[in-house]
OpenMM code with the backbone's topology and positions (N, CA, C; nanometers):
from openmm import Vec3, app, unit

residues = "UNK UNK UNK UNK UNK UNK UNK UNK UNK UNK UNK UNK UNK UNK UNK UNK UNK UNK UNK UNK UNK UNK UNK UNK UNK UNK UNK UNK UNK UNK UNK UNK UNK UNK UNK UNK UNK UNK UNK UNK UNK UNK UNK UNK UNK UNK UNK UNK UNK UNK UNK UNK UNK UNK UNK UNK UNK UNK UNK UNK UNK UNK UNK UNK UNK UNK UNK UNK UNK UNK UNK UNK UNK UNK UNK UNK UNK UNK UNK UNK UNK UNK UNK UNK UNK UNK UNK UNK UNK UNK UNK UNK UNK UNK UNK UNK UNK UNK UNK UNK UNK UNK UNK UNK UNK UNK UNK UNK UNK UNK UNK UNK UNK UNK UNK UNK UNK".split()
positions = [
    Vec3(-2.3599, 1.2424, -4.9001),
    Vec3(-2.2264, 1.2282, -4.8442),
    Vec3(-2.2342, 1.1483, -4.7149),
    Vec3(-2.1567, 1.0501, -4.7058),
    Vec3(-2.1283, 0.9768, -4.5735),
    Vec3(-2.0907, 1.0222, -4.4923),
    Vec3(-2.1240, 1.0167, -4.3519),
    Vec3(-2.0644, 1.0760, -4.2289),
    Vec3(-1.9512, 1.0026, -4.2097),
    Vec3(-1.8275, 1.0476, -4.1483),
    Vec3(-1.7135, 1.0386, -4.0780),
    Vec3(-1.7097, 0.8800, -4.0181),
    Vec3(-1.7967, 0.8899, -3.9544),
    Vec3(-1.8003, 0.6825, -3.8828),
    Vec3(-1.8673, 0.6338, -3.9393),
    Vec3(-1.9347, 0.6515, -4.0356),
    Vec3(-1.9976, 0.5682, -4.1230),
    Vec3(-1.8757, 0.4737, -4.1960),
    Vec3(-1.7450, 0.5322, -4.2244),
    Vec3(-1.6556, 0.5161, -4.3127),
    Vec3(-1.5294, 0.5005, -4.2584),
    Vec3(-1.5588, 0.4267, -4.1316),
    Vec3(-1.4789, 0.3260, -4.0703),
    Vec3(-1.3928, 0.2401, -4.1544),
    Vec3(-1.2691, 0.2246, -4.1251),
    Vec3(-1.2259, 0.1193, -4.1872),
    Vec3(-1.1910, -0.0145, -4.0621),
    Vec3(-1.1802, -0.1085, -4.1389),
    Vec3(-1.1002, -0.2221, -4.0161),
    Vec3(-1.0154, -0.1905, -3.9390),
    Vec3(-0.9068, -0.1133, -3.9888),
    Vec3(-0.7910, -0.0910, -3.9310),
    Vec3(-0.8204, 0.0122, -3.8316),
    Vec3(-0.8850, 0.0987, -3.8438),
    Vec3(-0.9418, 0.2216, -3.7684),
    Vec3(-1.0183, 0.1625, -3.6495),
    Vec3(-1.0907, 0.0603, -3.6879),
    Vec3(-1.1577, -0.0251, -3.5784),
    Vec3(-1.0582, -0.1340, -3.4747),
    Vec3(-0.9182, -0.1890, -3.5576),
    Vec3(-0.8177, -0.2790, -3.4738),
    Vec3(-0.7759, -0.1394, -3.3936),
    Vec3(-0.7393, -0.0309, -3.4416),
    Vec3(-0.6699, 0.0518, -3.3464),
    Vec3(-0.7600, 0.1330, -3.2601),
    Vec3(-0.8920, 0.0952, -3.2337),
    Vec3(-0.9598, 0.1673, -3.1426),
    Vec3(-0.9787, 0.0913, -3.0580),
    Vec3(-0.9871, -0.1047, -3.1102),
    Vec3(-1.0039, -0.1660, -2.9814),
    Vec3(-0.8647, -0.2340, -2.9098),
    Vec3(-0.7950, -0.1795, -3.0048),
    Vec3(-0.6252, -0.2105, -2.9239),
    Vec3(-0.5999, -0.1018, -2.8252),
    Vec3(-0.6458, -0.0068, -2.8295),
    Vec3(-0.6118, 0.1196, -2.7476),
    Vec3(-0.7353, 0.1400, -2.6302),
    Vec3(-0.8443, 0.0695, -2.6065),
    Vec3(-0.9100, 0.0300, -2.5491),
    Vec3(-0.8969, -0.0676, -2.4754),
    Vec3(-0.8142, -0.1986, -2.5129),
    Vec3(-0.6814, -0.3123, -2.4537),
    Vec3(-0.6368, -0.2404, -2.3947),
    Vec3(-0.5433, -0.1479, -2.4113),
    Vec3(-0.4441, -0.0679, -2.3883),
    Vec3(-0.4889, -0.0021, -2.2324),
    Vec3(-0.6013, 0.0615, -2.2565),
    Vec3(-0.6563, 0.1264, -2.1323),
    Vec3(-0.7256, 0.0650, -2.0469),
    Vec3(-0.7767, -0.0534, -2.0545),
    Vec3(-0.8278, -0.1474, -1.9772),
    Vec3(-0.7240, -0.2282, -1.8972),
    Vec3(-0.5787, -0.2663, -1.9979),
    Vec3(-0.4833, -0.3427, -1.9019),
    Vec3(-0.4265, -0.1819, -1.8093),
    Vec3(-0.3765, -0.0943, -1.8504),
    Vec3(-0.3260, 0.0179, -1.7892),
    Vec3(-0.4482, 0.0234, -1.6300),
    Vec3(-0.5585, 0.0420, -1.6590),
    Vec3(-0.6156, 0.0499, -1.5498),
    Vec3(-0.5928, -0.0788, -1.4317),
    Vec3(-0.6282, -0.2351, -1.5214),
    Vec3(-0.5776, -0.3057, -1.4194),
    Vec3(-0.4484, -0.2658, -1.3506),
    Vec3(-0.3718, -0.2348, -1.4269),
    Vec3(-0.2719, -0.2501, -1.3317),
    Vec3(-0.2414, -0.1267, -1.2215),
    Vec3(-0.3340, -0.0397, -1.2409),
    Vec3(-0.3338, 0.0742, -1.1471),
    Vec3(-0.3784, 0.0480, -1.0363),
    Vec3(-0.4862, -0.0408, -1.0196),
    Vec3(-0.5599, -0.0946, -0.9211),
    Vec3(-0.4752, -0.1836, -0.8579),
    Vec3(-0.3910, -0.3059, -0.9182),
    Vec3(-0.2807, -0.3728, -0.8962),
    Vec3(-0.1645, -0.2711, -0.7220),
    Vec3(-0.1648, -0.1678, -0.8234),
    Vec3(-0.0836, -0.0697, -0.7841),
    Vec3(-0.1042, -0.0176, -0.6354),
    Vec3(-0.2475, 0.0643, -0.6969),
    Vec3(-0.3351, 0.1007, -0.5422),
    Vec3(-0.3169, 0.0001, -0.4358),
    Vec3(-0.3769, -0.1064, -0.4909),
    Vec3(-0.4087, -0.1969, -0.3713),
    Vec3(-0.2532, -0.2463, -0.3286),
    Vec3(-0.1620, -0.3065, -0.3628),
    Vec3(-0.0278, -0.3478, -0.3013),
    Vec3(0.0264, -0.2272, -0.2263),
    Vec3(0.0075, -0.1177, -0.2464),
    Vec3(0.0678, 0.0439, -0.1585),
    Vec3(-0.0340, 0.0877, -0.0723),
    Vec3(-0.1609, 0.0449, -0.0561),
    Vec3(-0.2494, 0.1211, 0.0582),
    Vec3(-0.2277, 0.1680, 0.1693),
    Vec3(-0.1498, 0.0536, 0.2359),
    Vec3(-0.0846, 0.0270, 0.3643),
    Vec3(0.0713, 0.1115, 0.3502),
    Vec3(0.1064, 0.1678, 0.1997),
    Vec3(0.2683, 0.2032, 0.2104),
    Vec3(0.2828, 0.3403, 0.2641),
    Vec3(0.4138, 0.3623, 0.2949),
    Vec3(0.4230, 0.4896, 0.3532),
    Vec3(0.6015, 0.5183, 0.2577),
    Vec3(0.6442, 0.6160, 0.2334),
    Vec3(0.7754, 0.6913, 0.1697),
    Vec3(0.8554, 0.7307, 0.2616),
    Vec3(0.9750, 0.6837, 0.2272),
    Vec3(1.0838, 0.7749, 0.3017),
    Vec3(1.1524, 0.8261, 0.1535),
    Vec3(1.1442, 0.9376, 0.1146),
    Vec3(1.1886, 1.0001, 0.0377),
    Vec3(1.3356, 1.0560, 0.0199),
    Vec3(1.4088, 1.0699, 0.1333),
    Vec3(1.5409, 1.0791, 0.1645),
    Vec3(1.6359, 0.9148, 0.1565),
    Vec3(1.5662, 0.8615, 0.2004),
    Vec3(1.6257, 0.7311, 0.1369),
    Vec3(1.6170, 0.6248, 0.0468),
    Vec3(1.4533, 0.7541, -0.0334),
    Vec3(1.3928, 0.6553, -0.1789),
    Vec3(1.3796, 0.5806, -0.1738),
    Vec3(1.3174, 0.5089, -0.0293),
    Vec3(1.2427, 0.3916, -0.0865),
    Vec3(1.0801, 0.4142, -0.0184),
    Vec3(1.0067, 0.2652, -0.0466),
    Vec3(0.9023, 0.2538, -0.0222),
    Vec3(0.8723, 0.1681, 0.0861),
    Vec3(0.8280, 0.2319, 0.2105),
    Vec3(0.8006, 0.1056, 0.3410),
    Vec3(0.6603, 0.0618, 0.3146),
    Vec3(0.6541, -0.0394, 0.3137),
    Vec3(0.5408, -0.1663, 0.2833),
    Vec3(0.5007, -0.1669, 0.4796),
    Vec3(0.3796, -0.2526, 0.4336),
    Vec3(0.3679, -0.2705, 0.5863),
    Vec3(0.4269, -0.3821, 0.6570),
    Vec3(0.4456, -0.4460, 0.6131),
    Vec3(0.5666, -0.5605, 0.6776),
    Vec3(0.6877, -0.4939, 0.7061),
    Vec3(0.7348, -0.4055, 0.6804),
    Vec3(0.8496, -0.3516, 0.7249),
    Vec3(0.9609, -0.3482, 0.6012),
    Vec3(0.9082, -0.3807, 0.5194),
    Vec3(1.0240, -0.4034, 0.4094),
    Vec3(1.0493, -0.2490, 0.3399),
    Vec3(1.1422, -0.2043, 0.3256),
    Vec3(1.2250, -0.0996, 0.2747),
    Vec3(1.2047, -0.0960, 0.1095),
    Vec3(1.1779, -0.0968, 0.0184),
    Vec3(1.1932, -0.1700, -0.1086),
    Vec3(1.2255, -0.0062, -0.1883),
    Vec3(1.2838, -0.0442, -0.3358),
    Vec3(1.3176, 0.1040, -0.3996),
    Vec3(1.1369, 0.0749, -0.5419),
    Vec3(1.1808, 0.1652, -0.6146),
    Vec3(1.0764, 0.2139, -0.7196),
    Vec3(1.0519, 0.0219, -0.7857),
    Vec3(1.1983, 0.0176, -0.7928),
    Vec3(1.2378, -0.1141, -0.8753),
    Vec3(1.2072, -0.2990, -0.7989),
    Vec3(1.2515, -0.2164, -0.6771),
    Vec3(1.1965, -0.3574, -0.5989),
    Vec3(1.0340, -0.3912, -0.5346),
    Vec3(1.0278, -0.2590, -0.5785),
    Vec3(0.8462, -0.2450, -0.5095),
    Vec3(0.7954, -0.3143, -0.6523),
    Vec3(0.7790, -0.2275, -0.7756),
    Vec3(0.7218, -0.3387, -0.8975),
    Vec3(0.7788, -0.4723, -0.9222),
    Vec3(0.8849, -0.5287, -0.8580),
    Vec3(0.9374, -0.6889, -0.8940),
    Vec3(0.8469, -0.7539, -0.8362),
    Vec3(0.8167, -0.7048, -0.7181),
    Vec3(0.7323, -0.7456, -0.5552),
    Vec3(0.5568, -0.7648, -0.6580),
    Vec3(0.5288, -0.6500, -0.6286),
    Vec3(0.3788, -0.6538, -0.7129),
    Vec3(0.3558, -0.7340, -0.8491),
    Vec3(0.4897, -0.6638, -0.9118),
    Vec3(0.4718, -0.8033, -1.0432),
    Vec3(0.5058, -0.9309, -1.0476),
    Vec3(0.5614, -0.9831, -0.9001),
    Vec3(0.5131, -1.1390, -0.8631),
    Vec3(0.3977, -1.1871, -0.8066),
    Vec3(0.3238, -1.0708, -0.7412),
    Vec3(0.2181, -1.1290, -0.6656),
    Vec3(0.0817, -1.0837, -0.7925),
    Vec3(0.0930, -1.0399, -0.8858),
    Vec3(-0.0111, -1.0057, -0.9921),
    Vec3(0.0137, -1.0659, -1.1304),
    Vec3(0.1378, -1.1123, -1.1683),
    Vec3(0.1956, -1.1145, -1.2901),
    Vec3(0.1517, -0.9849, -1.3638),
    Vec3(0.1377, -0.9082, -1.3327),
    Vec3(0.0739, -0.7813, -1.4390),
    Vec3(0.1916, -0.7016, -1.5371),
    Vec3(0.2554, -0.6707, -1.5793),
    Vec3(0.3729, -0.6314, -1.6763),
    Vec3(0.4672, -0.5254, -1.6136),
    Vec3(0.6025, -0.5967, -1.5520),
    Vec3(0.6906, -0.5335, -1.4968),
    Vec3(0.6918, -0.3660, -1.5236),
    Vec3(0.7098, -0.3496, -1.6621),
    Vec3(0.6913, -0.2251, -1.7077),
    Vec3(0.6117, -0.0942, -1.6353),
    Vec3(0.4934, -0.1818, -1.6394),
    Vec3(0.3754, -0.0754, -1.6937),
    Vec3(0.3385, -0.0380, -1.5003),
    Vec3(0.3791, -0.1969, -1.4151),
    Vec3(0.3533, -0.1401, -1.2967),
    Vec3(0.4862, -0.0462, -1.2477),
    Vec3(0.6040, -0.0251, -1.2652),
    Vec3(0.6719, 0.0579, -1.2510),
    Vec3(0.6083, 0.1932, -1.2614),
    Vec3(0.5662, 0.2195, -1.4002),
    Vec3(0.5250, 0.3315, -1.4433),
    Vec3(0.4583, 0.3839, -1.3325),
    Vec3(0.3587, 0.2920, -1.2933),
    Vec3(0.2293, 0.3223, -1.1923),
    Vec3(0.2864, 0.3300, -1.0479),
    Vec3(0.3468, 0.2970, -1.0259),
    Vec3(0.4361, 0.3344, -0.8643),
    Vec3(0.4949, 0.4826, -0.8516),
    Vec3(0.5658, 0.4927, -0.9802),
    Vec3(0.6413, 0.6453, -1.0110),
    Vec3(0.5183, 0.7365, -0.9928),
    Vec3(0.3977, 0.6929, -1.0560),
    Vec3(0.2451, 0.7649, -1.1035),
    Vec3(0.2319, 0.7931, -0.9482),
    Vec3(0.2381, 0.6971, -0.8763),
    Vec3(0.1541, 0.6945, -0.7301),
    Vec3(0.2443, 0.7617, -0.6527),
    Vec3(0.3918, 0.7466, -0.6837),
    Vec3(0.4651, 0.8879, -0.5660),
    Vec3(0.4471, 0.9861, -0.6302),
    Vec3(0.4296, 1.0151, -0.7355),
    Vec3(0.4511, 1.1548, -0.7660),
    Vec3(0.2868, 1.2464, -0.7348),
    Vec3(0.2148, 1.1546, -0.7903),
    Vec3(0.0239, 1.2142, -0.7606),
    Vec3(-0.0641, 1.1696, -0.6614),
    Vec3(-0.0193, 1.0781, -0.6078),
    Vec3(-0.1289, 0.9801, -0.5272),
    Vec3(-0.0661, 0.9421, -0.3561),
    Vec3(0.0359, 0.9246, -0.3316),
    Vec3(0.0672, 0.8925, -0.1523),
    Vec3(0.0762, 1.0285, -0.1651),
    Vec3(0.0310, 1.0660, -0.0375),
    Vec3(0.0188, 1.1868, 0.0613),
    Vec3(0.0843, 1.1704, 0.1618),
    Vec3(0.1788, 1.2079, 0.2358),
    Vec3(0.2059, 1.2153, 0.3743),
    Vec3(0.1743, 1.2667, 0.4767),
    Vec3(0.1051, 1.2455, 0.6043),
    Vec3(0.0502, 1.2774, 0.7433),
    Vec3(0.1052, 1.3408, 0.7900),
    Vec3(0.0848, 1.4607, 0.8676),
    Vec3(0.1409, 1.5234, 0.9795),
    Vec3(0.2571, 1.6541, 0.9173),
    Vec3(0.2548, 1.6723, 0.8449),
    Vec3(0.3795, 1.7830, 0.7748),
    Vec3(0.2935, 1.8652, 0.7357),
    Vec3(0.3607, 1.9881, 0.8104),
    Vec3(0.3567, 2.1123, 0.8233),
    Vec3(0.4088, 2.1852, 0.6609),
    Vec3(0.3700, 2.2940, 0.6195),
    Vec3(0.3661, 2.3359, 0.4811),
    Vec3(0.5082, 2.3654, 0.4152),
    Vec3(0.5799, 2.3863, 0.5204),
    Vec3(0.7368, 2.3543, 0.4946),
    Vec3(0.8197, 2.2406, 0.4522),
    Vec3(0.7728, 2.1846, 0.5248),
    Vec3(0.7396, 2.0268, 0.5276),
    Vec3(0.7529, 1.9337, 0.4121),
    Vec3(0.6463, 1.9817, 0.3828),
    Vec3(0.5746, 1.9407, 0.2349),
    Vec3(0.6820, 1.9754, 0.1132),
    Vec3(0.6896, 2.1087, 0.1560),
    Vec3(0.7160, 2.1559, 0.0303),
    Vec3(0.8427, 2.0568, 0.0223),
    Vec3(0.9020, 2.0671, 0.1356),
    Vec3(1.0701, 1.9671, 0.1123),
    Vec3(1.0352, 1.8148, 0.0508),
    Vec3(0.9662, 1.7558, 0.1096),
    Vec3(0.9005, 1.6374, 0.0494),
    Vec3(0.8946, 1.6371, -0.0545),
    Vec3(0.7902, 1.7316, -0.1109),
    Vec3(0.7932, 1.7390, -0.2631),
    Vec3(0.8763, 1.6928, -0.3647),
    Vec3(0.9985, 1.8067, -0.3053),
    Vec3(1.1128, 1.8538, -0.3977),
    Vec3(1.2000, 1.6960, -0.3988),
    Vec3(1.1762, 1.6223, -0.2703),
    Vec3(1.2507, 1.5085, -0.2586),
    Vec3(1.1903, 1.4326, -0.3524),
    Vec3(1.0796, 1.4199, -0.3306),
    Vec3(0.9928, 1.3342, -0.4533),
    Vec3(1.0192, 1.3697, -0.5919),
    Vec3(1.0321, 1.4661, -0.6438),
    Vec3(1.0321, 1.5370, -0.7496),
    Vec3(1.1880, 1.4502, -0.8282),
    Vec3(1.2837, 1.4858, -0.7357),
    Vec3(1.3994, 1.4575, -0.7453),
    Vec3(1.4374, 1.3193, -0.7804),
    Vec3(1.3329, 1.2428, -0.6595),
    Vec3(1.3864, 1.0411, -0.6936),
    Vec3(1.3122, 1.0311, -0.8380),
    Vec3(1.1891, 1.0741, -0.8572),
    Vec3(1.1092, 1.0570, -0.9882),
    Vec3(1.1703, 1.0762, -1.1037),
    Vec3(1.2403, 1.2071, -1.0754),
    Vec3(1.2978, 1.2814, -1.2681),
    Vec3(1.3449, 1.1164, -1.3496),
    Vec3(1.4521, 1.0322, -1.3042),
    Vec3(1.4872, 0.9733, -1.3934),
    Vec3(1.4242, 0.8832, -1.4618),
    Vec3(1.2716, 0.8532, -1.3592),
    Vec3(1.2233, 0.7176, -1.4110),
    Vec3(1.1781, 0.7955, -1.5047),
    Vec3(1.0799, 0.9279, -1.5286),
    Vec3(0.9926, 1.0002, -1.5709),
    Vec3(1.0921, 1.0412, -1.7071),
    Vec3(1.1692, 1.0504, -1.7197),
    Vec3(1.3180, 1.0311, -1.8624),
    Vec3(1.3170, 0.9531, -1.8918),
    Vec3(1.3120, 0.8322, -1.8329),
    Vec3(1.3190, 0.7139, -1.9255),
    Vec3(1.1787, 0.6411, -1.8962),
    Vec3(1.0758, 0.6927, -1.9377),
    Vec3(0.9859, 0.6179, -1.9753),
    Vec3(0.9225, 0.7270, -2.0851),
] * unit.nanometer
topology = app.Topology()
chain = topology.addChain("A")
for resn in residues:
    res = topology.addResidue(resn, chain)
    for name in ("N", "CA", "C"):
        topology.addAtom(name, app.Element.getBySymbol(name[0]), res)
């Protein structure tokens, strides 16, 4: 009896290295992501994202921004901005009360992108 990967088919093989595409562009563009926000900081009450130039930008104008300076896929860097407020920027100096309000603010601008994607 043949083992399991022995009995590969083509198609089994297009969809392992398409989904391997898949996770290789996803990562570029995370890095994309990282690196254009290093310097960013949140105002969460007024949902947007301060860049270090001073620019104010929302979820939507921050990926137009990055997906001109990367061409990387409007889409997918959206996704990854929503990814990065919701798991990844931290904010300085807030006290555990603080936070928690932050959170909930964050929580709040996120729900819709996080519905429609």
């Amino acid at each position: 009896m043949k083992r399991r990967n022995q009995q590969r088919t083509a198609g089994e093989d297009a969809i392992d290295r398409d989904l391997d595409d898949g996770l290789r562009r996803s990562e570029q563009v995370l890095l994309e992501v990282l690196e254009a926000l290093e310097n960013a900081s949140v105002d969460p009450l007024e949902r947007k994202i301060l860049w270090a130039d001073g620019s104010r930008l929302s979820v939507e104008d921050t990926a137009r921004r990055i997906h001109a300076q990367s061409g990387m896929p409007l889409e997918s860097i959206e996704s990854h901005v929503v990814g990065w407020l919701e798991m990844i920027y931290e904010p300085h100096g807030l006290n555990e009360h603080e936070m928690e309000e932050f959170e909930i603010l964050i929580e709040q601008w996120i729900t819709p992108y996080e519905e429609a994607l």
